[in-house]
TORKOL-4160 file (C-alpha; in steps of 0.2 Angstrom, whole numbers, padded with zeros to 4 digits, m for minus):
396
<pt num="1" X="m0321" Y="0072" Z="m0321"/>
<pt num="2" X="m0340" Y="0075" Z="m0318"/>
<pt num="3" X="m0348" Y="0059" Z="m0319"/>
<pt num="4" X="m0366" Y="0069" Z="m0319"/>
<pt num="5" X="m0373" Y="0075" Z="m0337"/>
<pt num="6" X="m0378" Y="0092" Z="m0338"/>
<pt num="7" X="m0392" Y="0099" Z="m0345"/>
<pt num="8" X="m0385" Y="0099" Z="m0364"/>
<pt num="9" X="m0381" Y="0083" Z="m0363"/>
<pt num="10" X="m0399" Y="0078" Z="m0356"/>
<pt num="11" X="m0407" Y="0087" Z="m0366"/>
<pt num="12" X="m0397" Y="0076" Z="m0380"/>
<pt num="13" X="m0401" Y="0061" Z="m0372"/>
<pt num="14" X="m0420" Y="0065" Z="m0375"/>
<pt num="15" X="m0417" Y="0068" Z="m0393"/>
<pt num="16" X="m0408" Y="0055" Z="m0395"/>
<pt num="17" X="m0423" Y="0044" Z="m0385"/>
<pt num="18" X="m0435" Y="0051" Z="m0398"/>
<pt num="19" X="m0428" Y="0047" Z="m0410"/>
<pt num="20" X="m0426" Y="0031" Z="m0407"/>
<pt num="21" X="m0447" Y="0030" Z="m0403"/>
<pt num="22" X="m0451" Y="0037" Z="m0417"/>
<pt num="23" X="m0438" Y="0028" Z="m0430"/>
<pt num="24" X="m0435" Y="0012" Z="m0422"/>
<pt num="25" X="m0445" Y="m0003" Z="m0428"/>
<pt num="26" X="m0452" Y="m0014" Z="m0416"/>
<pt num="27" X="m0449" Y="m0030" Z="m0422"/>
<pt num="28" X="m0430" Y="m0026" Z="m0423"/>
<pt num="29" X="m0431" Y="m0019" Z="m0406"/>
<pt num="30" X="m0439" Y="m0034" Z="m0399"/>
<pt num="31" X="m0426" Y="m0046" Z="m0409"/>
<pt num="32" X="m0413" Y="m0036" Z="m0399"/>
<pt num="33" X="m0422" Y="m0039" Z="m0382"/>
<pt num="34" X="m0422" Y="m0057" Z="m0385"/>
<pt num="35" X="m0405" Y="m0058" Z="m0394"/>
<pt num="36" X="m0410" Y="m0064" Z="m0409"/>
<pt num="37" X="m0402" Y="m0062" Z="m0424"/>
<pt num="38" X="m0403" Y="m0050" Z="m0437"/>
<pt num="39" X="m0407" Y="m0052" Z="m0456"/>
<pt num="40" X="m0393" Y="m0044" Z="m0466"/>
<pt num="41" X="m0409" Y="m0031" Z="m0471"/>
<pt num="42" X="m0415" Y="m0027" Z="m0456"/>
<pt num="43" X="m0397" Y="m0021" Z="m0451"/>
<pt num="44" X="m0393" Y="m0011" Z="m0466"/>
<pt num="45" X="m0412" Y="m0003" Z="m0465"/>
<pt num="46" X="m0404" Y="0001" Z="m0445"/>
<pt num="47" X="m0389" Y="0010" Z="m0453"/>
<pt num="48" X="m0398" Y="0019" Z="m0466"/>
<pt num="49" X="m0408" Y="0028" Z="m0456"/>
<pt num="50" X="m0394" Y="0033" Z="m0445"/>
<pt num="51" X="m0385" Y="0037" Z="m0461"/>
<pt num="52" X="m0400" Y="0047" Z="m0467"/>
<pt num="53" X="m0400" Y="0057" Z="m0450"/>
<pt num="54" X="m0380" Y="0060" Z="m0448"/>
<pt num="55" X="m0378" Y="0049" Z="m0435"/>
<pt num="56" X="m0372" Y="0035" Z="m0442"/>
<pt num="57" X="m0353" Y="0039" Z="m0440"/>
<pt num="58" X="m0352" Y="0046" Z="m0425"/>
<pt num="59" X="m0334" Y="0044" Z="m0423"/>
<pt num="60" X="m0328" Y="0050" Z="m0438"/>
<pt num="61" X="m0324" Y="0071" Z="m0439"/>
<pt num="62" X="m0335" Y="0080" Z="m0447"/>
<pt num="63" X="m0326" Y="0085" Z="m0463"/>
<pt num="64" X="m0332" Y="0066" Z="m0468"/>
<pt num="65" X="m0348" Y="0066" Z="m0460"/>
<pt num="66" X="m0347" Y="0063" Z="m0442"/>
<pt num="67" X="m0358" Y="0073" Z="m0431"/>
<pt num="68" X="m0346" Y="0082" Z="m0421"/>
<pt num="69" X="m0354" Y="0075" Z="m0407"/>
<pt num="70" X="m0342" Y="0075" Z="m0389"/>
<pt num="71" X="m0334" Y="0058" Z="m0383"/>
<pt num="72" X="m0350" Y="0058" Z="m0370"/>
<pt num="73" X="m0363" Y="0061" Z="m0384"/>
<pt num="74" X="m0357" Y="0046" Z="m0390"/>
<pt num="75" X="m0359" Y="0038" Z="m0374"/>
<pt num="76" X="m0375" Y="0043" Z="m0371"/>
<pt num="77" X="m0381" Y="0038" Z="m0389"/>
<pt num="78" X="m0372" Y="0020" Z="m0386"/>
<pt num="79" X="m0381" Y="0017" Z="m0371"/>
<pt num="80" X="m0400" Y="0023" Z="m0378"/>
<pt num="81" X="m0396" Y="0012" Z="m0391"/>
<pt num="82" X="m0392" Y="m0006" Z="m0382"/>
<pt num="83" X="m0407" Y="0000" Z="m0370"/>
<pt num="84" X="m0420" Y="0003" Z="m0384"/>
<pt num="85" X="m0414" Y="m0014" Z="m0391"/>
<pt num="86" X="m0407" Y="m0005" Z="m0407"/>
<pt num="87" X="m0394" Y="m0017" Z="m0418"/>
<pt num="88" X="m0377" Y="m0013" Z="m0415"/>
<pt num="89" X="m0369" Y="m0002" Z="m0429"/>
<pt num="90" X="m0357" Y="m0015" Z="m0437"/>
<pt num="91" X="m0341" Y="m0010" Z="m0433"/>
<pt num="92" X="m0330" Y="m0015" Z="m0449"/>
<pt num="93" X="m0335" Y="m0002" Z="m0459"/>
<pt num="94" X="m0337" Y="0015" Z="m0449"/>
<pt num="95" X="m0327" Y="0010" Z="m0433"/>
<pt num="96" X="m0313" Y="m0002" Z="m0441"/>
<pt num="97" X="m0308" Y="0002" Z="m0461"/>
<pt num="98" X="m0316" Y="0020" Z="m0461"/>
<pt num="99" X="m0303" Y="0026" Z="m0448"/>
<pt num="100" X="m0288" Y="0019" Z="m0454"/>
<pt num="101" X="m0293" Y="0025" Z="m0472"/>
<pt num="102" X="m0294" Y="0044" Z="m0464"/>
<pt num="103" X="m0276" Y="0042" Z="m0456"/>
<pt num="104" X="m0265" Y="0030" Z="m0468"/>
<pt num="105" X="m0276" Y="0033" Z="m0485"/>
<pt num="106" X="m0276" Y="0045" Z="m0501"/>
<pt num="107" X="m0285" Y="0056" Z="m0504"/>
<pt num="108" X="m0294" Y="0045" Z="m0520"/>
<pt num="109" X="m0297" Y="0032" Z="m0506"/>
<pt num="110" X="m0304" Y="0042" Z="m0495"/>
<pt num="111" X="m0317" Y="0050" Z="m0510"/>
<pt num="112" X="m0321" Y="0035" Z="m0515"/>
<pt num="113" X="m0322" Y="0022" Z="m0498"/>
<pt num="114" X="m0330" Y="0035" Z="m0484"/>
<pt num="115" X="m0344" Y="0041" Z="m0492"/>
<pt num="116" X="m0351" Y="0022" Z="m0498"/>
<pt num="117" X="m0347" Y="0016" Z="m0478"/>
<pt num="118" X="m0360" Y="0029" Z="m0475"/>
<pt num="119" X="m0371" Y="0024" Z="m0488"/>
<pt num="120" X="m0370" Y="0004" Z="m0484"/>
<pt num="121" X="m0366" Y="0003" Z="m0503"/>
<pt num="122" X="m0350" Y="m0007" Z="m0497"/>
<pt num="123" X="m0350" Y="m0020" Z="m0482"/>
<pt num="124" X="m0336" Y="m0024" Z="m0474"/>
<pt num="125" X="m0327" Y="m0038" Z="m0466"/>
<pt num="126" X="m0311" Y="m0039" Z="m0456"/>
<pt num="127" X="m0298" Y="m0050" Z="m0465"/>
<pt num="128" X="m0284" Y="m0051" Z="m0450"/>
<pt num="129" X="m0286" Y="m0069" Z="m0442"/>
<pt num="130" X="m0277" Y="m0084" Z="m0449"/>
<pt num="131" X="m0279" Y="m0103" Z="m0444"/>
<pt num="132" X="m0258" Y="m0102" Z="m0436"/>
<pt num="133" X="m0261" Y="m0081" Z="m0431"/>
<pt num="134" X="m0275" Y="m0074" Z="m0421"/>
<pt num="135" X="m0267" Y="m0071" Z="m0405"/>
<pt num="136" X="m0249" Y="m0069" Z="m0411"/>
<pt num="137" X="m0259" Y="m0059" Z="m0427"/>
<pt num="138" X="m0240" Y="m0054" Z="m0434"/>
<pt num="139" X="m0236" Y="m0075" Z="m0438"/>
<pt num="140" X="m0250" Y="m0071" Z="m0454"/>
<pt num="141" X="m0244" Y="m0079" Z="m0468"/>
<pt num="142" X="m0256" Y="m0073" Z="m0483"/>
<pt num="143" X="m0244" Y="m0068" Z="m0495"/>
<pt num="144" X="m0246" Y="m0053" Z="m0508"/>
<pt num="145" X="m0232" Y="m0053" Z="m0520"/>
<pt num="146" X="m0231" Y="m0036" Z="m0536"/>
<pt num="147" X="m0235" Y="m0043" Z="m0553"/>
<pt num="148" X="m0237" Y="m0037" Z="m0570"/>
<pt num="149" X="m0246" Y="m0043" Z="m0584"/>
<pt num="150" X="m0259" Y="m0038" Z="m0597"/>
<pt num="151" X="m0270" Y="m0029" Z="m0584"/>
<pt num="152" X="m0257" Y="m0019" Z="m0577"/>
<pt num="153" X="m0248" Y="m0021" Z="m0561"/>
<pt num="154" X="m0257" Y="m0031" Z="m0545"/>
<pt num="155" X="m0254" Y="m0038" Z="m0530"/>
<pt num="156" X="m0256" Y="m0057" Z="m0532"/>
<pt num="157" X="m0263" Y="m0064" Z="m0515"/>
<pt num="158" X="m0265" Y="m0081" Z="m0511"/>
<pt num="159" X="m0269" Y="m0085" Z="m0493"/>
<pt num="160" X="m0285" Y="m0091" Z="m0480"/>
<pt num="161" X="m0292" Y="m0080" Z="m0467"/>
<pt num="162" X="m0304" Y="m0087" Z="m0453"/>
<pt num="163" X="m0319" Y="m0082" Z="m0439"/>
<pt num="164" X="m0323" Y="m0068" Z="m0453"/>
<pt num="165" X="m0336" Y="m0061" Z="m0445"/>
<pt num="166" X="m0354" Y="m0059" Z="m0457"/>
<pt num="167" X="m0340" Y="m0062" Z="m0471"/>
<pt num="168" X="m0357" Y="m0071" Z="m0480"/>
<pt num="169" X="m0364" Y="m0052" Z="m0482"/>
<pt num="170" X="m0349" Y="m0043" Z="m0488"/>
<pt num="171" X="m0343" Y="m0035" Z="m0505"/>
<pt num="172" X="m0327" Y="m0029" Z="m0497"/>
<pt num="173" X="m0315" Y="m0032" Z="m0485"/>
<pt num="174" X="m0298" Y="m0028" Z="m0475"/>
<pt num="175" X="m0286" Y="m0039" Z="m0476"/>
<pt num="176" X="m0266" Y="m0039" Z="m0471"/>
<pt num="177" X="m0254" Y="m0049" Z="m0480"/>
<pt num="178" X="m0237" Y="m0053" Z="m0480"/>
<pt num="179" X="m0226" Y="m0042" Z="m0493"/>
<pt num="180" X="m0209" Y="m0046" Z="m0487"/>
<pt num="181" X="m0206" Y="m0061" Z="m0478"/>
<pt num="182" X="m0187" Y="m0058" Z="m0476"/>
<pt num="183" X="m0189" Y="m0047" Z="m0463"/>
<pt num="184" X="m0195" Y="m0046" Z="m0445"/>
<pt num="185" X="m0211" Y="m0053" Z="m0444"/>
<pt num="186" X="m0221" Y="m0035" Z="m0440"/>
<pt num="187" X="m0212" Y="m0026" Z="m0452"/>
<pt num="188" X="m0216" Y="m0036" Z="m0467"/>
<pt num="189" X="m0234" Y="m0033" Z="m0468"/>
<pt num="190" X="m0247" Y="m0024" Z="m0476"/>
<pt num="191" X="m0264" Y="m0016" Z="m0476"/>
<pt num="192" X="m0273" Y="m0021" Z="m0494"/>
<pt num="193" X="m0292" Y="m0018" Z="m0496"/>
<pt num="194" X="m0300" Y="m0031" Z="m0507"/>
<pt num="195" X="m0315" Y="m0033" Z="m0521"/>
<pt num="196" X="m0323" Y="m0050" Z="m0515"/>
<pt num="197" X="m0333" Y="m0051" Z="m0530"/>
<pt num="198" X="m0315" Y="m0054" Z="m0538"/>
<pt num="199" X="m0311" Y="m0071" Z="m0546"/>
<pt num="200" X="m0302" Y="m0082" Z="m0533"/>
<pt num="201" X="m0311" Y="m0078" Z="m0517"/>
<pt num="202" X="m0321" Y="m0090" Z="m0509"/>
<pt num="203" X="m0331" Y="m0089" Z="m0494"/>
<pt num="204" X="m0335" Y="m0106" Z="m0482"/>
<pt num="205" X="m0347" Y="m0104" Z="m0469"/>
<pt num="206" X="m0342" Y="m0110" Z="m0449"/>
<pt num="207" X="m0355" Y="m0116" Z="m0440"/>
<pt num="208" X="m0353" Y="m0113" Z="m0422"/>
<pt num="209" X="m0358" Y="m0121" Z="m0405"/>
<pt num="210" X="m0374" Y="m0110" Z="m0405"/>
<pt num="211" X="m0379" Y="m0116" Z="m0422"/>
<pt num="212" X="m0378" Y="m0100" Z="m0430"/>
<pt num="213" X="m0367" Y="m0095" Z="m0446"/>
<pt num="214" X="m0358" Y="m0080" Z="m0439"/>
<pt num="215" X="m0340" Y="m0082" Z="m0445"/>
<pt num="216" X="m0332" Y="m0091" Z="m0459"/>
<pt num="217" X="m0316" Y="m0095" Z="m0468"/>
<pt num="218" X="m0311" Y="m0083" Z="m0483"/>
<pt num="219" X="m0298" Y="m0090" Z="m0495"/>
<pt num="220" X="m0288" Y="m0080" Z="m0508"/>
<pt num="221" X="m0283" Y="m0092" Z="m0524"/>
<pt num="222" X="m0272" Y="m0081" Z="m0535"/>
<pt num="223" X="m0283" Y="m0065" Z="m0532"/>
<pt num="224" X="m0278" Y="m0050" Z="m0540"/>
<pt num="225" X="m0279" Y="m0034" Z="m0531"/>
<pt num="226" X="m0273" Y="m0017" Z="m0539"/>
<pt num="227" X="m0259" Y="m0008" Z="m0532"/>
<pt num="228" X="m0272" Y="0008" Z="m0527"/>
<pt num="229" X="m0280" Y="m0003" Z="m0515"/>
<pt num="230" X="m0264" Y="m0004" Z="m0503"/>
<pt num="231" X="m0268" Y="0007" Z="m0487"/>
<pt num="232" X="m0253" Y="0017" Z="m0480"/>
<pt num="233" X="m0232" Y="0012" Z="m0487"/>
<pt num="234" X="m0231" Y="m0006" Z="m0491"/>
<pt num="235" X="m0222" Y="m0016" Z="m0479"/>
<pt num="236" X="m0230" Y="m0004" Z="m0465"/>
<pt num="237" X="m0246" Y="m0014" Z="m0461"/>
<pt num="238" X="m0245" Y="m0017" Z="m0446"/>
<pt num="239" X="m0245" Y="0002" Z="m0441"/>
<pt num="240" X="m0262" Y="0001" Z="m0447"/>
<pt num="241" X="m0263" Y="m0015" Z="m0437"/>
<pt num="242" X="m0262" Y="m0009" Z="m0420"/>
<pt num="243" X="m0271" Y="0007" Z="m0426"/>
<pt num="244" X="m0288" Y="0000" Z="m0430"/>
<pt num="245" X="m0285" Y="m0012" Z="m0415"/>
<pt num="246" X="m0287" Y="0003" Z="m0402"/>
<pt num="247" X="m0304" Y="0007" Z="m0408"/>
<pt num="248" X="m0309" Y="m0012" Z="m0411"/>
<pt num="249" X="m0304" Y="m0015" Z="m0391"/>
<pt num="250" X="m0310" Y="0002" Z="m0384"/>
<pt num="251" X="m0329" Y="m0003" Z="m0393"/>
<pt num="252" X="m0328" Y="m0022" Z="m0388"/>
<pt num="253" X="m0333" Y="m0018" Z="m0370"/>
<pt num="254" X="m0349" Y="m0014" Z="m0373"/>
<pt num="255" X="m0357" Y="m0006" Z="m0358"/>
<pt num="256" X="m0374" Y="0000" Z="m0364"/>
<pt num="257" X="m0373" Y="m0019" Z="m0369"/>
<pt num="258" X="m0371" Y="m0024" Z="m0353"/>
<pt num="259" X="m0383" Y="m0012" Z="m0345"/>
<pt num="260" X="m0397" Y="m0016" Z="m0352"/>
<pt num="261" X="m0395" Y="m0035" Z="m0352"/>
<pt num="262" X="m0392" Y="m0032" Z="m0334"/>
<pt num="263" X="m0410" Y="m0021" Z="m0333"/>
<pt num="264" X="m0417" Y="m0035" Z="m0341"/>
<pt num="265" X="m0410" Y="m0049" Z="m0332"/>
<pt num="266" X="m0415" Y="m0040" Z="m0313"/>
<pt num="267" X="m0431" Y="m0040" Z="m0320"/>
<pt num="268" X="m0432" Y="m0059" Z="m0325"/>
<pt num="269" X="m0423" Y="m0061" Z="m0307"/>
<pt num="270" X="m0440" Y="m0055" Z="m0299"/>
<pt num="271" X="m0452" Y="m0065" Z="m0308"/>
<pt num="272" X="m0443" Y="m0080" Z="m0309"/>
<pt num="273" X="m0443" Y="m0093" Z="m0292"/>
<pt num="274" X="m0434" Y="m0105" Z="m0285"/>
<pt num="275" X="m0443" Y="m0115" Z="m0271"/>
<pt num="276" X="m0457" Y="m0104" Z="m0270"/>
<pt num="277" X="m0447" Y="m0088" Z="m0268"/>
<pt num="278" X="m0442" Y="m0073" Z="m0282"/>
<pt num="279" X="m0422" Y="m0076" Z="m0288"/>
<pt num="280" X="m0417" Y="m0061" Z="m0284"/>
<pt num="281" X="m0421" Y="m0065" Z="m0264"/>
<pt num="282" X="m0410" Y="m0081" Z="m0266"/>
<pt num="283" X="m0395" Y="m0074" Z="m0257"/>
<pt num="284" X="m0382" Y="m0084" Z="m0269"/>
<pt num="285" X="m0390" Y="m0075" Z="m0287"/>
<pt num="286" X="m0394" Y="m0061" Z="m0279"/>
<pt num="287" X="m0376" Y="m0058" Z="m0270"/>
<pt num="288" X="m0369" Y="m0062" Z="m0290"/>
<pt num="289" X="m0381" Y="m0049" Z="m0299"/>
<pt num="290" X="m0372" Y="m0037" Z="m0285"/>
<pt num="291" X="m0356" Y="m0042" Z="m0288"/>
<pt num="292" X="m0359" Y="m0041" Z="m0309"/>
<pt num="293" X="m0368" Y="m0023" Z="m0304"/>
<pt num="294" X="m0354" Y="m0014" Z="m0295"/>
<pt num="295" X="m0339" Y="m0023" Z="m0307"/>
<pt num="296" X="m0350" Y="m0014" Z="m0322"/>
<pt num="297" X="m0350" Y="0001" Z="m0313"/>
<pt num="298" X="m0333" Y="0000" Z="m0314"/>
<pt num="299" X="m0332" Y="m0003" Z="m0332"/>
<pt num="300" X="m0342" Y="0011" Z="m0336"/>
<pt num="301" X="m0332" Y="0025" Z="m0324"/>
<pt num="302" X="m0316" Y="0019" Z="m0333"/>
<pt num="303" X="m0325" Y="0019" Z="m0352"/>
<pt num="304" X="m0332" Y="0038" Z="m0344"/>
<pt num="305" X="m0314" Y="0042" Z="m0339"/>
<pt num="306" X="m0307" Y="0036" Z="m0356"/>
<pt num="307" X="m0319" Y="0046" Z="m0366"/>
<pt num="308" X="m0318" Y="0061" Z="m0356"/>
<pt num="309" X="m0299" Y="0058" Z="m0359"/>
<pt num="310" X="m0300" Y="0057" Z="m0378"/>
<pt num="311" X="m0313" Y="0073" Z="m0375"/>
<pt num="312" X="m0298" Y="0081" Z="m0369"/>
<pt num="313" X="m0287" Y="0077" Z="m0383"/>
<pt num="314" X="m0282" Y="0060" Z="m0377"/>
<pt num="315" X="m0279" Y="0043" Z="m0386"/>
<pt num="316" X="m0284" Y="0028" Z="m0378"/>
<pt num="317" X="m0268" Y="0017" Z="m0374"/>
<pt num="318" X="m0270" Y="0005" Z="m0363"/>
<pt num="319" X="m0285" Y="0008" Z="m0355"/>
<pt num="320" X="m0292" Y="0001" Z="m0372"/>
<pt num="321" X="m0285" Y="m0016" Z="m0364"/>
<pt num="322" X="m0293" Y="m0012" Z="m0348"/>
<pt num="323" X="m0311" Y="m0009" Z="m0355"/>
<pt num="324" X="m0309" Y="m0025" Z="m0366"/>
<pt num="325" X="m0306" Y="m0036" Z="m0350"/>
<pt num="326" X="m0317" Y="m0030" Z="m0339"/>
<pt num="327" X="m0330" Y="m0027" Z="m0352"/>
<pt num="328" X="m0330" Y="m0042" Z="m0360"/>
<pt num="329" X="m0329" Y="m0052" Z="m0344"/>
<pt num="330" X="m0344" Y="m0043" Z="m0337"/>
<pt num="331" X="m0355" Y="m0048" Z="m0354"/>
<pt num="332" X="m0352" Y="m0065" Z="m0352"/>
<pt num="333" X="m0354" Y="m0067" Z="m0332"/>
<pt num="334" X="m0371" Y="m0062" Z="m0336"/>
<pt num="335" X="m0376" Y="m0072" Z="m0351"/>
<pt num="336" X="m0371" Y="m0085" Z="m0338"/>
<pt num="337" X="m0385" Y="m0078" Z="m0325"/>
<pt num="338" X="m0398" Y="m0079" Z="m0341"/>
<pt num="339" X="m0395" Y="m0098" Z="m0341"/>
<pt num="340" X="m0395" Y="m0102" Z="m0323"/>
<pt num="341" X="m0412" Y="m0090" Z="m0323"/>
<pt num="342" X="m0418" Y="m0099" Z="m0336"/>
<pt num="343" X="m0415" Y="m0117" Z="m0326"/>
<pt num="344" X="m0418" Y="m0132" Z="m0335"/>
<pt num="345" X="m0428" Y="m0122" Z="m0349"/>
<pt num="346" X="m0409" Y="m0117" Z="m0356"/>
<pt num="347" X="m0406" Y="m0134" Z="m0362"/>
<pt num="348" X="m0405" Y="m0133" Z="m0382"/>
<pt num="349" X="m0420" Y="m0132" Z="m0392"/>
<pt num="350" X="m0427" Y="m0144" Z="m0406"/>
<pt num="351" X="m0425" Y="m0134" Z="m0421"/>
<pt num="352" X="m0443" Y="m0143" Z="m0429"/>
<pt num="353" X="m0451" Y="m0143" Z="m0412"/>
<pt num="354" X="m0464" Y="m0126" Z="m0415"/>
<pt num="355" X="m0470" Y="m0127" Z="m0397"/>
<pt num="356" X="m0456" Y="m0118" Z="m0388"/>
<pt num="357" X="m0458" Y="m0121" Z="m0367"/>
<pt num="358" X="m0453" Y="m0111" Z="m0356"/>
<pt num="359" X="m0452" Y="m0094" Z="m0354"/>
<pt num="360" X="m0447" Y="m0083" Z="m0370"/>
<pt num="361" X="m0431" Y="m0076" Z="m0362"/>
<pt num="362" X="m0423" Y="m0096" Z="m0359"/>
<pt num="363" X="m0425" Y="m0098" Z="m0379"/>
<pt num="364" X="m0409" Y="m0091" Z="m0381"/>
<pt num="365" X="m0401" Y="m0092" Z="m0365"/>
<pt num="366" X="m0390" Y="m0103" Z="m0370"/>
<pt num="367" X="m0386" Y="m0099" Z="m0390"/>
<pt num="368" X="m0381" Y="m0081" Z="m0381"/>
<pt num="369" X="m0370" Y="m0091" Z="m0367"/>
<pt num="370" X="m0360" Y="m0102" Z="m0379"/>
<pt num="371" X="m0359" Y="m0086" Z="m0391"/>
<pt num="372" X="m0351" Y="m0073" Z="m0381"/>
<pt num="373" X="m0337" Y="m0087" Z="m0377"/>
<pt num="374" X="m0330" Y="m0076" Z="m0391"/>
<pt num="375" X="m0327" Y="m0061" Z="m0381"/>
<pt num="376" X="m0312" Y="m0064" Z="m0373"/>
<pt num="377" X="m0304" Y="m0068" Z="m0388"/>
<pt num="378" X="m0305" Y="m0058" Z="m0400"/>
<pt num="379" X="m0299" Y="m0040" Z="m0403"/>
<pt num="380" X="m0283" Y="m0047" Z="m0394"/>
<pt num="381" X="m0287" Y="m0061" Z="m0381"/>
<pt num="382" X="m0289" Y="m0056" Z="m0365"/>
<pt num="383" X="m0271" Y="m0064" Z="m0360"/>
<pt num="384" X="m0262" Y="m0053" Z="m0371"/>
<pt num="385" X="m0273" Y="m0037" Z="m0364"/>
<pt num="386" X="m0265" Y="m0042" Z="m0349"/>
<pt num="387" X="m0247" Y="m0042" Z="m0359"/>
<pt num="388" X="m0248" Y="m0026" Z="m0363"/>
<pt num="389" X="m0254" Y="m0017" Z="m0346"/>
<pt num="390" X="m0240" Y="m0027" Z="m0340"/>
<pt num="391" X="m0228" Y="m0019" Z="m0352"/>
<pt num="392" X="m0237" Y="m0003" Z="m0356"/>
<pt num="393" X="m0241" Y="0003" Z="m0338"/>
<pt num="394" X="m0233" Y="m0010" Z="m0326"/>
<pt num="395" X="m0216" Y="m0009" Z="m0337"/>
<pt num="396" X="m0213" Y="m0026" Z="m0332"/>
């Protein structure tokens, strides 16, 4: 593998830098900076104008309106994007349903679905997390039983799903549910895609230990859902499952993430001081921002290596488990420098106090800190990553 680029690929990376210049607001660039978040307008105006340019999906083939791009075009597009500051692409839609829909959907899904994803006419949520399954996700108990009545035949679902992610801003949203619960537990699920503007879904928010509303809990009371909305054979969800779970971990690890916020925070590191020196000539941060820059480097050959890989042919297998424990690990070892950077400036903030002190970058040191918590857990907990390297490559 040849870990340079060469002159087509730098010649995209300069397009791909222009655009950004030229299209890029720079209010929503410097929310991005400063890890702020995002109104629910300011990320769909960021997908739209992707959308408009053909690059929003960039996974996705080009018979449905991907760009065709390599696997290393899409690296390079990730990483210009987390350095401009640019909002992530919210992955539910184009990364998570859209894909499964291309392998296990009909062709009337397909029609209909792909081309609102693109259009941001749909926003979706992920509807796979249960109070009793989110590690073990095949212990869901949402049950979807067939009925007929007046309107036809429906799945009936009655369930609650939890930590939906930006659930408060979607229309639509994946869900899987238990259809058989006589049989073993992974074989008695499926895939269902659900109307949440449909009478008996009710979305409470979660506040979490940032202070944000982020997640929430969805509940299903008696929801009707028609039978065209199941995705794949019935009783053969969890396929789907572990499907759309590859591309969730693979994405999770977030390297032009981590790239830039470690730009960002070497920069701080030299302007910043600690008993009348710079941090980064403190031999104990500045040994750590060395240690976080090589096990990134890593990171990103294995995430090069896996994309070069798929460029190839390839599916990523277990080196999806790889990325997401390295990756995510890295993320959060350096949201942990931003808060000992920021010193005692990262203690919490008085909501009604306007004065902020401090510098700008401590404001949400530790919001970022107690956020990214998360990261290791979801997608798959990095525990159960390790399960399956075990099994998958190990064979123990």
């Amino acid at each position: 593998m040849d870990i340079e680029y060469n002159n087509a690929e730098r010649a995209f990376r300069d397009e791909v830098r222009a655009f950004i210049a030229a299209n890029l607001p720079r209010e929503i660039a410097d929310k991005g900076r400063r890890f702020e978040r995002l109104t629910r307008d300011e990320m769909v105006s960021w997908h739209r104008t992707l959308a408009a340019k053909g690059w929003l999906a960039m996974h996705w083939p080009v018979e449905y309106g991907g760009p065709g791009w390599s696997p290393i075009q899409k690296h390079i597009f990730e990483e210009e994007t987390a350095e401009a500051g640019a909002p992530r692409l919210l992955p539910f839609g184009i990364n998570m349903v859209a894909p499964v829909i291309m392998k296990f959907g009909t062709q009337a899904q397909k029609d209909y679905y792909l081309p609102r994803i693109l259009s941001m006419e749909d926003w979706w949520a992920q509807g796979y997390s249960e109070p009793g399954a989110g590690s073990d996700l095949a212990s869901l108990k949402m049950r979807a039983v067939r009925q007929r009545d007046a309107d036809g035949e429906h799945y009936l679902v009655n369930g609650q799903k939890t930590w939906t992610t930006l659930g408060q801003f979607a229309n639509m949203i994946f869900v899987l549910v238990r259809t058989d619960p006589d049989v073993k537990k992974q074989e008695g699920i499926s895939f269902l895609l659900v109307d949440m503007n449909t009478p008996g879904v009710t979305v409470r928010p979660l506040i979490t230990l940032d202070g944000e509303h982020e997640v929430n809990e969805v509940f299903l009371d008696d929801v009707k859902v028609p039978l065209d909305n199941l995705v794949g054979e019935e009783n053969k969800g969890w396929t789907c499952a572990k499907y759309l779970l590859t591309f969730e971990r693979t994405g999770i690890a977030g390297v032009g993430i981590s790239k830039a916020a470690l730009a960002d925070l070497k920069d701080i590191a030299r302007t910043q001081r600690m008993q009348g020196k710079p941090l980064i000539e403190q031999p104990s941060f500045a040994d750590r921002i060395a240690d976080l820059e090589i096990e990134l480097m890593a990171v990103e050959m294995t995430n090069l290596r896996t994309v070069a890989a798929a460029e190839a042919g390839g599916m990523p297998g277990a080196e999806s488990s790889f990325l997401k424990i390295m990756g995510t690990e890295v993320r959060q070892a350096i949201s942990n420098l931003y808060r000992e950077a920021a010193g005692p400036y990262a203690l919490p903030f008085i909501p009604e106090e306007d004065e902020i002190v401090g510098p700008e970058f401590a404001r949400p040191a530790s919001p970022t800190y107690f956020n990214l918590r998360k990261l290791s857990i979801f997608g798959g907990s990095n525990e159960i990553q390790k399960n399956i390297i075990s099994k998958a490559i190990l064979g123990l």
